[in-house]
C-alpha positions, 0 to 999 in steps of 0.5 A, a space after each residue: 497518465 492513468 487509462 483503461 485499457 478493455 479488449 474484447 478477447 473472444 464474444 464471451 470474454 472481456 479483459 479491463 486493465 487500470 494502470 498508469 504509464 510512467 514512460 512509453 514502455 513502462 506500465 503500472 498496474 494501479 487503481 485506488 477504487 477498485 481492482 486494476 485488472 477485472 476478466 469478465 467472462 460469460 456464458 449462457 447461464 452466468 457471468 464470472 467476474 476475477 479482478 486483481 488488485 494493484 498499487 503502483 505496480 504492486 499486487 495487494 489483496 483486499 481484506 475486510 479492513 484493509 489492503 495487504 501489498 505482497 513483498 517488501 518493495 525497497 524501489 518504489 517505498 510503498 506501504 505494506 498495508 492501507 488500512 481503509 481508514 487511511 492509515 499506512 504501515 511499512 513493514 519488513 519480514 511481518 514487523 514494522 521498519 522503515 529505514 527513511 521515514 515513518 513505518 507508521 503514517 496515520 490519517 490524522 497525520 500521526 507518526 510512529 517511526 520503527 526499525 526492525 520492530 522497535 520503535 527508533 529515530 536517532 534524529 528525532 522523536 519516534 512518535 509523534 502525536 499531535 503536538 506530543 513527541 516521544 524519544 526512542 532508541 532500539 525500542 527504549 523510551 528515552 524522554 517526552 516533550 509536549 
């Protein structure tokens, strides 16, 4: 269940919370449109505003082109980086790897599959672009099929 949580600390200070609760203990800091966590505070001449940015429990910063998630989160498998167009990126130590899926998903609904930096799906094709697939293994271009 989503929520806002907004607790007034003192006359001059308001505190919102944007998250989710997975169970009664258990709660995410989360929200898509906006930062999950604002602190407004005000005095007599200004209003000083600090938002925090969370998905799924995770702090990101948001970029002018995009949302940068900290760490690497194997628990949860959320991306690393949403671009504001839509597309995600799994990254591991600054290189694109996923173990379980596409290190890649596009908008469109492209994939690219990575592993440690290189293109690879032993199981299948490393790239698909619409109806065109593309074989790779440890970042070798193997064949193609249309």
């Amino acid at each position: 269940m989503y929520c806002l949580i907004r607790r007034n600390i003192s006359k001059n200070q308001i505190y919102e919370d944007w998250g989710k609760f997975k169970s009664k203990n258990n709660f995410l800091h989360h929200r898509t449109r906006g930062p999950a966590i604002q602190e407004i505070l005000t005095t007599n001449t200004s209003v000083d505003v600090r938002t925090s940015w969370y998905f799924e429990g995770r702090h990101y910063t948001k970029e002018k082109d995009c949302s940068i998630l900290s760490g690497y989160n194997i628990e949860n498998n959320s991306p690393s980086i949403i671009w504001n167009n839509g597309t995600k990126e799994w990254r591991r130590e600054d290189r694109l790897h996923r173990y379980d899926g596409p290190a890649v998903t596009y908008s469109n609904g492209d994939q690219e599959y990575w592993l440690y930096g290189e293109r690879h799906n032993k199981n299948g094709p490393a790239v698909i672009y619409g109806k065109k697939q593309y074989y790779f293994e440890n970042g070798k271009f193997i064949r193609e099929t249309k």
